[in-house]
KOLPALUM-829994 format. One record per residue: residue number from 0; x negated, y negated, z negated of N, C-alpha, C in turn. Coordinates in nm, 3 decimals, decimal comma, always signed. Example, Ala and Ser with C-alpha at 12.3 -4.5 7.8 and 13.67 -1.06 7.14 Angstrom:
REM residues 2
0  -1,319  +0,569  -0,780  -1,230  +0,450  -0,780  -1,320  +0,330  -0,780
1  -1,285  +0,225  -0,708  -1,367  +0,106  -0,714  -1,290  -0,003  -0,787
REM end
This chain:
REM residues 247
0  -12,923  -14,653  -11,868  -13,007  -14,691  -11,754  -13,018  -14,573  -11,657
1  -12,997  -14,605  -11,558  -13,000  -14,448  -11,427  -13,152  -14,439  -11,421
2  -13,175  -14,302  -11,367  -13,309  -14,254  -11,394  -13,328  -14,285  -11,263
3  -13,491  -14,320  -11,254  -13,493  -14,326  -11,134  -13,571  -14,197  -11,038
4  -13,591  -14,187  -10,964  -13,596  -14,040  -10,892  -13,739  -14,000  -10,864
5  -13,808  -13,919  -10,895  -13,924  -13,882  -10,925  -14,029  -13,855  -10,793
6  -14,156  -13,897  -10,823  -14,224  -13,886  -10,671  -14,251  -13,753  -10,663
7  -14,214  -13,734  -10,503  -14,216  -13,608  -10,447  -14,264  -13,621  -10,291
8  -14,371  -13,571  -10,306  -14,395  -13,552  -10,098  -14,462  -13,415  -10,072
9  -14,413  -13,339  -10,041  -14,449  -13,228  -9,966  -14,595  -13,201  -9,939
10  -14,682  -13,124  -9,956  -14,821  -13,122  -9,962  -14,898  -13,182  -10,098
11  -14,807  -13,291  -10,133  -14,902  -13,384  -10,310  -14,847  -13,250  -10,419
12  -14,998  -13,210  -10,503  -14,997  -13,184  -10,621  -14,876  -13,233  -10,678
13  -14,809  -13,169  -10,795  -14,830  -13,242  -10,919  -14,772  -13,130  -11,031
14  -14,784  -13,243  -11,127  -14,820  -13,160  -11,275  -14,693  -13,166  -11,323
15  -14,661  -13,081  -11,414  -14,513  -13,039  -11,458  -14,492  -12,993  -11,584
16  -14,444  -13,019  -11,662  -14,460  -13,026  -11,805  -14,280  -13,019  -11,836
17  -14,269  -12,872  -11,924  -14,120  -12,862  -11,986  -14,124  -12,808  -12,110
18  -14,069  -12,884  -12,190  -14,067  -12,853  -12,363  -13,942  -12,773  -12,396
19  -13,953  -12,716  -12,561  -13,881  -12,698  -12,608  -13,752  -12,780  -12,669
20  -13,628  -12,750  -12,685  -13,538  -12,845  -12,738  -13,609  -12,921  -12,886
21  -13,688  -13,029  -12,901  -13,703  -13,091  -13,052  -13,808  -13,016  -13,065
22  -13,940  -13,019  -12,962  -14,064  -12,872  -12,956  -14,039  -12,775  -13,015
23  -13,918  -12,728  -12,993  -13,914  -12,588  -13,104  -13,897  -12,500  -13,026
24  -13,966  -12,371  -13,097  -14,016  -12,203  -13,015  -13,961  -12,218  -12,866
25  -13,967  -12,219  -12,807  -13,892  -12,107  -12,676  -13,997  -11,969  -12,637
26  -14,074  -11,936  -12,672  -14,113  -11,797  -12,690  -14,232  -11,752  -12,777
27  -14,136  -11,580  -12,819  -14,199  -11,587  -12,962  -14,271  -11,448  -12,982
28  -14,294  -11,376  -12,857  -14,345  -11,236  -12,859  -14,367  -11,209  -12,721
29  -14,459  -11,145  -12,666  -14,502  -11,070  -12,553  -14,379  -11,057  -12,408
30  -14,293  -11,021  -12,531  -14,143  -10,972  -12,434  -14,098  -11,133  -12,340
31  -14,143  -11,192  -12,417  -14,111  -11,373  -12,366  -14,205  -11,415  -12,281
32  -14,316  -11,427  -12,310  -14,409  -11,461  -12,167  -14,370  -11,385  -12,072
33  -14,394  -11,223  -12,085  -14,375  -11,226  -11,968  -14,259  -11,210  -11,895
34  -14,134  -11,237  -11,986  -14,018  -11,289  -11,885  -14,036  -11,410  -11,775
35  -14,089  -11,532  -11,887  -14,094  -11,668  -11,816  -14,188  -11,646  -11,716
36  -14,308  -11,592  -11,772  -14,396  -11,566  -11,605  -14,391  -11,467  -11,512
37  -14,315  -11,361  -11,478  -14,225  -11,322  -11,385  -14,112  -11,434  -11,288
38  -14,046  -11,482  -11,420  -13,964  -11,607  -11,362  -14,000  -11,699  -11,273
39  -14,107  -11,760  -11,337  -14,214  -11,884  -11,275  -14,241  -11,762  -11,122
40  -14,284  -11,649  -11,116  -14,318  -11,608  -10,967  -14,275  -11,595  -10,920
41  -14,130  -11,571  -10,954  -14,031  -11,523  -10,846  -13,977  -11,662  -10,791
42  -13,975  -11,766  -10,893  -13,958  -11,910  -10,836  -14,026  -11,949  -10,739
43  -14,156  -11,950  -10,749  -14,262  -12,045  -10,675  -14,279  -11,964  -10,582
44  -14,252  -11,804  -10,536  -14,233  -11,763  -10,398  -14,087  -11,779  -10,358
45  -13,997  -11,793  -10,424  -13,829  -11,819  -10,305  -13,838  -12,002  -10,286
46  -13,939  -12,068  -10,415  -13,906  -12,205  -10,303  -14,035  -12,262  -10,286
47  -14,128  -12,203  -10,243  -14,247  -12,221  -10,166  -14,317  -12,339  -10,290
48  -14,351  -12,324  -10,353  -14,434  -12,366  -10,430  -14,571  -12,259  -10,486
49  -14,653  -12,354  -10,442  -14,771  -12,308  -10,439  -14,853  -12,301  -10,569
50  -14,848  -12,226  -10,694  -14,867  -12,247  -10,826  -15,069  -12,269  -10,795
51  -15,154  -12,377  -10,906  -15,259  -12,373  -10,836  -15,331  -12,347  -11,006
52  -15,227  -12,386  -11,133  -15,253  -12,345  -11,231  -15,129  -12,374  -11,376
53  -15,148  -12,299  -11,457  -15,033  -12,292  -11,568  -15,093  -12,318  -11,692
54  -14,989  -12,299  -11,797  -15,043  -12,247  -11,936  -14,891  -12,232  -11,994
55  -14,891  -12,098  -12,043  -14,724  -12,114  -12,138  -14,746  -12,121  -12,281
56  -14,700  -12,202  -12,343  -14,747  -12,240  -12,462  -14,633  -12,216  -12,598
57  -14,666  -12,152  -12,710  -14,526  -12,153  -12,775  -14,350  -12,226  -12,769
58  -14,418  -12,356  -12,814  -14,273  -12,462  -12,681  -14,259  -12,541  -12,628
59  -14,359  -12,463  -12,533  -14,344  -12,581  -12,380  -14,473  -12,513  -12,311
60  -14,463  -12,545  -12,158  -14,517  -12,496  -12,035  -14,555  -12,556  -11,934
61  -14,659  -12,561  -11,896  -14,729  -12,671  -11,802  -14,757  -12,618  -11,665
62  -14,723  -12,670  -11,543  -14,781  -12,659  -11,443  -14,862  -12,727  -11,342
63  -14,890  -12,673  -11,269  -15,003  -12,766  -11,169  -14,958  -12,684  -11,052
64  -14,872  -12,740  -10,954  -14,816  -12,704  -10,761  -14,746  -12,770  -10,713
65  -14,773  -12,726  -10,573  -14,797  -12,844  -10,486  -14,644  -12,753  -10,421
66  -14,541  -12,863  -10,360  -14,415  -12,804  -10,315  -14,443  -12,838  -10,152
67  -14,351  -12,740  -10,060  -14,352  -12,764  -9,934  -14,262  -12,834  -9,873
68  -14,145  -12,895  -9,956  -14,044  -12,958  -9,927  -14,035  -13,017  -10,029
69  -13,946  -13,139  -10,026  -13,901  -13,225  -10,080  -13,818  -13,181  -10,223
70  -13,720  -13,119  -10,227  -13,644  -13,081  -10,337  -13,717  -12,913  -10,375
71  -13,835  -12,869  -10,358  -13,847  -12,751  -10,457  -13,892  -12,691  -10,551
72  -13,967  -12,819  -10,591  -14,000  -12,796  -10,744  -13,848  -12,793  -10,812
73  -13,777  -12,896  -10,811  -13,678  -12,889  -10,829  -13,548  -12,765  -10,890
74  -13,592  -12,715  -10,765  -13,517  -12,621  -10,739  -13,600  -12,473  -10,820
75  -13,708  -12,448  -10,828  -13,776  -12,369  -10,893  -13,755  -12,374  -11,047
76  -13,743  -12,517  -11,110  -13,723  -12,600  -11,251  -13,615  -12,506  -11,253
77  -13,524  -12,534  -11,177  -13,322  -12,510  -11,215  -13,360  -12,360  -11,227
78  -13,371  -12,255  -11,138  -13,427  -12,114  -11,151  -13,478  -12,078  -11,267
79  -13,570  -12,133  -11,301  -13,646  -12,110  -11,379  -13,534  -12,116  -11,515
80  -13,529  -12,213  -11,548  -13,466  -12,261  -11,698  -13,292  -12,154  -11,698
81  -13,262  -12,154  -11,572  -13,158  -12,060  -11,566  -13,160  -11,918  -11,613
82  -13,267  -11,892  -11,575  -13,280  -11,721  -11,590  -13,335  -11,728  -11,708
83  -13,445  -11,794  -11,751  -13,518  -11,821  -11,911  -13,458  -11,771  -11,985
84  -13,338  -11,907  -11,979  -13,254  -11,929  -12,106  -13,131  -11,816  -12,119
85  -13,089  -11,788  -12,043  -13,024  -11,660  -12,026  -13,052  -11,560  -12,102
86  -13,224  -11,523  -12,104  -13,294  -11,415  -12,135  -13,332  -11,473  -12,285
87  -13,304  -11,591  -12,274  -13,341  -11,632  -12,481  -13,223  -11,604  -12,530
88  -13,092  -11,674  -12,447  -12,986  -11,651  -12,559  -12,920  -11,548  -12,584
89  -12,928  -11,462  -12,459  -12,874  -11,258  -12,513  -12,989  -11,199  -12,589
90  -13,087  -11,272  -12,577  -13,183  -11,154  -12,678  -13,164  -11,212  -12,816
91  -13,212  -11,366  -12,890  -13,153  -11,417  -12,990  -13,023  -11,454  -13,024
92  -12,937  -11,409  -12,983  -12,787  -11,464  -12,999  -12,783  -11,560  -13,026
93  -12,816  -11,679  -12,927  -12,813  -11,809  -12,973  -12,730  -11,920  -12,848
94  -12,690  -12,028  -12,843  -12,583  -12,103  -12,752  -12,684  -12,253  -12,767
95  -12,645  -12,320  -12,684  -12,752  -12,473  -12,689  -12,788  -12,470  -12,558
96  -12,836  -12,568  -12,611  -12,982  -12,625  -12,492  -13,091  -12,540  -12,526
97  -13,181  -12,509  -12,433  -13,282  -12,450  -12,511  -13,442  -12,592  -12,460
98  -13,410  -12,668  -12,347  -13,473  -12,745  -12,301  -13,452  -12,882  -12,334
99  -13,613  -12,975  -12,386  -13,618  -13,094  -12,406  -13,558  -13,193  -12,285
100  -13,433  -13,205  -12,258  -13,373  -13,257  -12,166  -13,474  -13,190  -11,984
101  -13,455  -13,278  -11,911  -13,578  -13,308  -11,823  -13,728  -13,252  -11,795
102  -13,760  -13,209  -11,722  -13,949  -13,147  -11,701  -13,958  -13,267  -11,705
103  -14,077  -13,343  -11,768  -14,177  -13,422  -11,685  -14,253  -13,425  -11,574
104  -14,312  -13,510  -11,515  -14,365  -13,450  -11,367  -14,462  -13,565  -11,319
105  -14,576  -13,585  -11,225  -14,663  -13,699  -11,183  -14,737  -13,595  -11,080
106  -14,694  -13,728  -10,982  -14,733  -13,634  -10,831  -14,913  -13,736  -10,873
107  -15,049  -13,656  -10,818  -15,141  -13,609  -10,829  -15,199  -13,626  -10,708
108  -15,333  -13,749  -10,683  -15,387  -13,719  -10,614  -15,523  -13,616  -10,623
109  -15,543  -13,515  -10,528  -15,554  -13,412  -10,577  -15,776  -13,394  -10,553
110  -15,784  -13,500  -10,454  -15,917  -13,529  -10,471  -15,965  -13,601  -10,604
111  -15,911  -13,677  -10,676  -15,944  -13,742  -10,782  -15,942  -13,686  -10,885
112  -15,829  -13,563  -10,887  -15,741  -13,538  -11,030  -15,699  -13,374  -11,008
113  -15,733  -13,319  -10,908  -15,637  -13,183  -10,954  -15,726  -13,089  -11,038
114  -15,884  -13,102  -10,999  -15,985  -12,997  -11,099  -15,956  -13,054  -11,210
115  -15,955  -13,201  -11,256  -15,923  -13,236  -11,385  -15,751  -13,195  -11,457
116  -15,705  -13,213  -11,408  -15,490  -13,196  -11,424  -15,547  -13,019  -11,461
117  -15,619  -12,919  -11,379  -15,600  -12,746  -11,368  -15,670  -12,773  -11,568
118  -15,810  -12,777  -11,531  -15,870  -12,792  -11,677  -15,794  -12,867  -11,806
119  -15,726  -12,973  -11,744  -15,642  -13,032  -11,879  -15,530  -12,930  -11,905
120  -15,471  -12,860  -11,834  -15,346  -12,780  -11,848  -15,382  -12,605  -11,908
121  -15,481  -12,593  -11,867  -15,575  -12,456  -11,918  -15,675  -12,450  -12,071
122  -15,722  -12,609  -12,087  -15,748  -12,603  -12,206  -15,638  -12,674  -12,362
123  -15,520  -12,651  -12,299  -15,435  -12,681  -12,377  -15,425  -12,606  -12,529
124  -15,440  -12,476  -12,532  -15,426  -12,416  -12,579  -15,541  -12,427  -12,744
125  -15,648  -12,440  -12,637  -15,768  -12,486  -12,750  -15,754  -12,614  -12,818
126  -15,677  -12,745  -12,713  -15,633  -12,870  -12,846  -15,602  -12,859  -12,927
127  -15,493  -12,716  -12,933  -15,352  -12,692  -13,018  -15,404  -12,618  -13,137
128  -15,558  -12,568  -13,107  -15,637  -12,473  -13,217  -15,580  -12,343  -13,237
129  -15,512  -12,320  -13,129  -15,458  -12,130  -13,093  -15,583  -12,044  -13,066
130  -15,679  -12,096  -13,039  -15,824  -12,059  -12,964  -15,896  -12,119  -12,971
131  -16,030  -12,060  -12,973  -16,138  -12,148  -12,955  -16,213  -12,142  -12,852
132  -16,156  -12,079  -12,775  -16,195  -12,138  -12,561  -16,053  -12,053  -12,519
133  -16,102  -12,147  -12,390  -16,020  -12,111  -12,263  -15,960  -12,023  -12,230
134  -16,091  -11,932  -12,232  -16,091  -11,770  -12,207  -16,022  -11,681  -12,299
135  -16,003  -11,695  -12,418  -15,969  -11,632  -12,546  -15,791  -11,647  -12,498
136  -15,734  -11,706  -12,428  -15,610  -11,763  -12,383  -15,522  -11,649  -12,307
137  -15,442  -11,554  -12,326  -15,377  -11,496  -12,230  -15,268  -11,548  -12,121
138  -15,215  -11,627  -12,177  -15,087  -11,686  -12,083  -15,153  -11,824  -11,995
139  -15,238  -11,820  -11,930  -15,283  -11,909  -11,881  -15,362  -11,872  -11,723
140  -15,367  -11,985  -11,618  -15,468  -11,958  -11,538  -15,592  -11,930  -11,538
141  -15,653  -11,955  -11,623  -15,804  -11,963  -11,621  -15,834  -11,864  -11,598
142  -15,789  -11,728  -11,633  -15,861  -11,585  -11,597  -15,888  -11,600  -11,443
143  -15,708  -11,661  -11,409  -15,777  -11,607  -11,211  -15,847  -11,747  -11,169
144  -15,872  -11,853  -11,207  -15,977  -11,943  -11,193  -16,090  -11,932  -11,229
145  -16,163  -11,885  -11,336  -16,244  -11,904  -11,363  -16,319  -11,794  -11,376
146  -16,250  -11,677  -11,395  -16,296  -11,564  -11,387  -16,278  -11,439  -11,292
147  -16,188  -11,465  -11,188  -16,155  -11,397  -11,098  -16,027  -11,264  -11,128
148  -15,989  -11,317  -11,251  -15,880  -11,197  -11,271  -15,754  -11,240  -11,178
149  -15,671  -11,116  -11,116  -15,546  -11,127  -11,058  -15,454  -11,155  -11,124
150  -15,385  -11,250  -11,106  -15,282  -11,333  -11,109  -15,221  -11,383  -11,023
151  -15,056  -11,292  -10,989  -15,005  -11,287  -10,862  -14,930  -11,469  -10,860
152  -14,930  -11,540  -10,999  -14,847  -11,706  -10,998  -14,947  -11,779  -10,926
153  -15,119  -11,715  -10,893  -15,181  -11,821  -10,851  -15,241  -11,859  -10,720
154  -15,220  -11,944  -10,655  -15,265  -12,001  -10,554  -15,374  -12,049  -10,556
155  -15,464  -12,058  -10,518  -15,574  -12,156  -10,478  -15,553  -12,271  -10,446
156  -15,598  -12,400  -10,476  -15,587  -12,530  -10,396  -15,718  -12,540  -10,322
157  -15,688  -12,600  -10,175  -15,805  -12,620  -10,092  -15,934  -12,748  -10,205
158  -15,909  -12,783  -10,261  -16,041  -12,877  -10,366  -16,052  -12,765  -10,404
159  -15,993  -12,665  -10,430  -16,095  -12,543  -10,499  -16,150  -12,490  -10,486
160  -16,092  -12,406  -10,361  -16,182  -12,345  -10,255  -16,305  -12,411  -10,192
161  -16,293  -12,515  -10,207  -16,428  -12,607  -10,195  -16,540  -12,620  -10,259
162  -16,508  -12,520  -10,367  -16,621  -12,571  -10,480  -16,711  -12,472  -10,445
163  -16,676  -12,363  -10,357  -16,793  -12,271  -10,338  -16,742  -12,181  -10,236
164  -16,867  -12,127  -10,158  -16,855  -12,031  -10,039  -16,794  -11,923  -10,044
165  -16,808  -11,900  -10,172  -16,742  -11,732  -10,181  -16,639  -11,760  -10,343
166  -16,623  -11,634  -10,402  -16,535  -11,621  -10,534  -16,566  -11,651  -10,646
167  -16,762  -11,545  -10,600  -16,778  -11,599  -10,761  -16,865  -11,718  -10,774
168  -16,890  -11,794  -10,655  -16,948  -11,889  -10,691  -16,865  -12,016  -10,718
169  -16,688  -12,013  -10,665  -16,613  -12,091  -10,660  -16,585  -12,072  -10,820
170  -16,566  -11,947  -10,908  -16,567  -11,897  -11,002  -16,679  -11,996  -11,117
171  -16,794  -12,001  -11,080  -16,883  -12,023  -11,163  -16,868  -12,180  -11,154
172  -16,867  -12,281  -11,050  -16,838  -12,369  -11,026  -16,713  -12,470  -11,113
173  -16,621  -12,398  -11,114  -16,475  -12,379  -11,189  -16,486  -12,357  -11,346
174  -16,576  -12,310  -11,394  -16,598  -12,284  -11,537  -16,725  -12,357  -11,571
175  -16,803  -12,430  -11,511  -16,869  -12,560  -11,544  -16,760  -12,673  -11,583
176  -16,681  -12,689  -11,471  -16,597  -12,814  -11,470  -16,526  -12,838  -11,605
177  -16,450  -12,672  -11,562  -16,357  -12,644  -11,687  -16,424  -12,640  -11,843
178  -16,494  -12,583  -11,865  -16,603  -12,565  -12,042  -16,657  -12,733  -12,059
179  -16,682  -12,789  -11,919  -16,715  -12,956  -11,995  -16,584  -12,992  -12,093
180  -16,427  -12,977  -11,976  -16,350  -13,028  -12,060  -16,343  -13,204  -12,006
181  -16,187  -13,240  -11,969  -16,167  -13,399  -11,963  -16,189  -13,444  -12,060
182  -16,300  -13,559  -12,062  -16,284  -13,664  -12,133  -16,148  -13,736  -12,209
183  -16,155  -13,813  -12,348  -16,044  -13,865  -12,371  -15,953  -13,946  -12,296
184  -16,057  -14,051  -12,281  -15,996  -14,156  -12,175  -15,887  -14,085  -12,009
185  -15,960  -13,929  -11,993  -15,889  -13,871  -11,856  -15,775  -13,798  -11,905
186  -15,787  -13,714  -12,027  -15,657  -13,680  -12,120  -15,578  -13,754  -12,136
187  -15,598  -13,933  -12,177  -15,511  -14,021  -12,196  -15,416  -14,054  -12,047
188  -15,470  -14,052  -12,004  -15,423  -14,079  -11,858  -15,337  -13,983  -11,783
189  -15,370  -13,864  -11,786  -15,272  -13,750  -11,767  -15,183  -13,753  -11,819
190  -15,163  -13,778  -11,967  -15,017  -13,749  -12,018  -14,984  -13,913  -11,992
191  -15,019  -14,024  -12,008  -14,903  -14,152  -12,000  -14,871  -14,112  -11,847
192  -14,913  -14,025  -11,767  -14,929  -14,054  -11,636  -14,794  -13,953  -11,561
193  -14,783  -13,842  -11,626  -14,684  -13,769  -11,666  -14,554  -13,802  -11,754
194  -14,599  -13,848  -11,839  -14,443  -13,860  -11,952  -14,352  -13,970  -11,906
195  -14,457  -14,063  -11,865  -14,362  -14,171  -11,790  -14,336  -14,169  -11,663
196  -14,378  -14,070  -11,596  -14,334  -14,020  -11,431  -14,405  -14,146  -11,346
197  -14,524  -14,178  -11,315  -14,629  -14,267  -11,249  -14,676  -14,180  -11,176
198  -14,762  -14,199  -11,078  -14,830  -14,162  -10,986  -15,015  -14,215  -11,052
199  -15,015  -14,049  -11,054  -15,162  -14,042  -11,101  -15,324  -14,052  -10,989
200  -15,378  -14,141  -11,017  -15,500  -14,180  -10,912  -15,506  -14,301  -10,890
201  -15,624  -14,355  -10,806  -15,711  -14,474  -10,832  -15,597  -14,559  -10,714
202  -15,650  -14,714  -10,762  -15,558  -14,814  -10,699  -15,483  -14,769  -10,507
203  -15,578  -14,720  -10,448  -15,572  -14,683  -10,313  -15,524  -14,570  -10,295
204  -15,502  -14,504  -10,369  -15,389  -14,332  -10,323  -15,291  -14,383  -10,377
205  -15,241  -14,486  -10,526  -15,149  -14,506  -10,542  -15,067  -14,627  -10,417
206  -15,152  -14,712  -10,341  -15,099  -14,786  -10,264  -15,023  -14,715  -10,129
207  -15,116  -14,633  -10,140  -15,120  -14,511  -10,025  -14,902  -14,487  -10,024
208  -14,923  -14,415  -10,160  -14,798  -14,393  -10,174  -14,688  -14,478  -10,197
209  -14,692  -14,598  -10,240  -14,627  -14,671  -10,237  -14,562  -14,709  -10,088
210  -14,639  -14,731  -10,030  -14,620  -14,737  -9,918  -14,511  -14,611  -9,825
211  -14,521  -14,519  -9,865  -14,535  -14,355  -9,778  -14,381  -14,386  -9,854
212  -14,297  -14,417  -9,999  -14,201  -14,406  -10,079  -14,115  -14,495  -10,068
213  -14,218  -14,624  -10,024  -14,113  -14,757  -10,037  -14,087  -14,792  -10,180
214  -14,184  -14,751  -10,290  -14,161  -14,847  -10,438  -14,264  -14,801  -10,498
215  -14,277  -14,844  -10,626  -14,369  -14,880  -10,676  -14,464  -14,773  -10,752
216  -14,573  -14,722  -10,732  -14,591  -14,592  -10,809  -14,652  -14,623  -10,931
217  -14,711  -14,711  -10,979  -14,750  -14,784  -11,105  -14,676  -14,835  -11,214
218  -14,707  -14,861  -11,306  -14,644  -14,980  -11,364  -14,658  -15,134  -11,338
219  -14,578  -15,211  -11,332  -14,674  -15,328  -11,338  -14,717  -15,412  -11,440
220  -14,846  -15,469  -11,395  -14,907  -15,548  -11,500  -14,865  -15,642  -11,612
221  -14,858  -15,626  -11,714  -14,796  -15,709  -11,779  -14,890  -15,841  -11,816
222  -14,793  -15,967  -11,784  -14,873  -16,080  -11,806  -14,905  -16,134  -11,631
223  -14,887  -16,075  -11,514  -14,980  -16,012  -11,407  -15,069  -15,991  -11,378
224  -15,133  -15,992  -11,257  -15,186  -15,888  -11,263  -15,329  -15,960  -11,280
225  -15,443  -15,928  -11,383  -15,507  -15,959  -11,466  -15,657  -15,938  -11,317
226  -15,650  -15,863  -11,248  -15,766  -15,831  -11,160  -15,748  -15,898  -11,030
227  -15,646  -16,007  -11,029  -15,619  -16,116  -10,882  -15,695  -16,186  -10,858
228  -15,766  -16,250  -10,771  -15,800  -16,403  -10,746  -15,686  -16,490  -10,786
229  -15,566  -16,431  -10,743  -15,466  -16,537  -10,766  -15,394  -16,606  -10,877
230  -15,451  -16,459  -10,959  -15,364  -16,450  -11,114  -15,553  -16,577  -11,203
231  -15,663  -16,518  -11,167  -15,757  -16,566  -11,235  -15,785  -16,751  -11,141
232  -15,707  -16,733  -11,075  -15,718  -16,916  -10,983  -15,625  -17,006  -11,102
233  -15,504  -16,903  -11,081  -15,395  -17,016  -11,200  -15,406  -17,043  -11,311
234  -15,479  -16,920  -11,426  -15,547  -16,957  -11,523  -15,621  -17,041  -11,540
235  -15,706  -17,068  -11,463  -15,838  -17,164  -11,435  -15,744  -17,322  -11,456
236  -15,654  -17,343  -11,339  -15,582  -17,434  -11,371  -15,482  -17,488  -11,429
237  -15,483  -17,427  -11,510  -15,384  -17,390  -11,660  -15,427  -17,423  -11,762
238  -15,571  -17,359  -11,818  -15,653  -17,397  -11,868  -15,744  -17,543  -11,877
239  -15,766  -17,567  -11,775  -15,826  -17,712  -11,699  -15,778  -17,826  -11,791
240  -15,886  -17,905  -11,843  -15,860  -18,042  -11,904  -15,730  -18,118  -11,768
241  -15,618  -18,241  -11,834  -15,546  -18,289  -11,755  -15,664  -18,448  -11,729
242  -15,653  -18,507  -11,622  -15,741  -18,637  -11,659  -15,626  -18,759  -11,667
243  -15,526  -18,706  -11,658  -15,441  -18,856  -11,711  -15,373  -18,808  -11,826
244  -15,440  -18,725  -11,905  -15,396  -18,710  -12,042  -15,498  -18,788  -12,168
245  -15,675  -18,757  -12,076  -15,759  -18,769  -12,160  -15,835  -18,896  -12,117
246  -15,897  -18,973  -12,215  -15,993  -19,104  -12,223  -16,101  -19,081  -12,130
REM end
């Protein structure tokens, strides 16, 4: 089946997710992060991607940025996994794939979903029981989110900068959100929303885009669509006694 081609518009968030070949290691000591996150910066400044939050995780790596063109996440992905893997297989003497085929990816509306997408991607680490907060996390955004440490991968997103007048109140603001933690039901939704490459957000940003793409950013309803007048009219008369059936 041909793949079909992933939503991308210039200015939209989205979230980015790349595994290990069969989740296995891709980094296994100090010397490895901070190859890949050097990598990741030197990417997201030659193709204008605006990193807004990360997490590198034993195998596999999550992002949250917003591209300025059309093909540069893209193009940051290819960089990236190029130089990586390079730097895995002369240091382990090893040949392969080192990548679960494909990044995953779900462009993000970013009023609905990007404080939630930064916090789901930052408290990754604590699902995984590597930590028991956020903070305890080295390879991650949260220091320069939530705590104001420098971190040259990170950008600000304007919803962020929103959350407060100055740093540390955008700071303090940011580590409420983040220490609540998404709900299950918003965790669930992030990853089907991602793994299957959908467009994440409520009926009207996804129409939004549909529109802006020319196809479909959803799935569709199976059965149809269950919230119609049109779909709940035909039932009705579907259902409906016949009167030249019955006495």
């Amino acid at each position: 089946m041909a793949r079909l081609p992933r939503f991308i518009l210039p200015g939209y968030p989205q979230h980015v997710v790349q595994r290990g070949n069969n989740r296995t290691r891709i980094l296994h000591d100090e010397e490895d992060y901070w190859v890949l996150w050097a990598t990741l910066r030197d990417a997201a400044a030659r193709f204008r991607c605006a990193v807004h939050a990360y997490v590198l995780m034993p195998n596999h790596f999550h992002l949250l940025l917003t591209p300025a063109e059309d093909g540069d996440i893209g193009k940051l992905m290819q960089y990236t996994g190029r130089y990586y893997v390079q730097h895995a297989n002369q240091r382990y003497e090893r040949t392969g794939t080192l990548w679960d085929g494909r990044y995953r990816a779900t462009l993000l509306d970013p009023q609905a979903y990007l404080l939630e997408v930064s916090s789901y991607i930052e408290r990754n680490p604590v699902r995984a029981g590597l930590v028991p907060t956020a903070s305890d996390y080295e390879w991650s955004s949260y220091g320069a989110n939530a705590l104001g440490t420098e971190d040259e991968l990170v950008t600000p997103h304007p919803v962020y900068d929103a959350l407060g007048e100055h740093p540390a109140a955008r700071q303090a603001a940011y580590r409420e959100r983040c220490d609540a933690a998404p709900d299950d039901a918003t965790v669930q939704r992030i990853r089907d929303a991602t793994n299957k490459a959908w467009v994440l957000g409520d009926e009207g940003f996804c129409e939004d885009i549909d529109a802006r793409l020319n196809r479909r950013a959803r799935p569709q309803p199976r059965g149809g669509d269950r919230r119609s007048a049109a779909f709940r009219q035909g039932l009705a008369q579907r259902q409906a006694p016949n009167d030249d059936q019955h006495p």
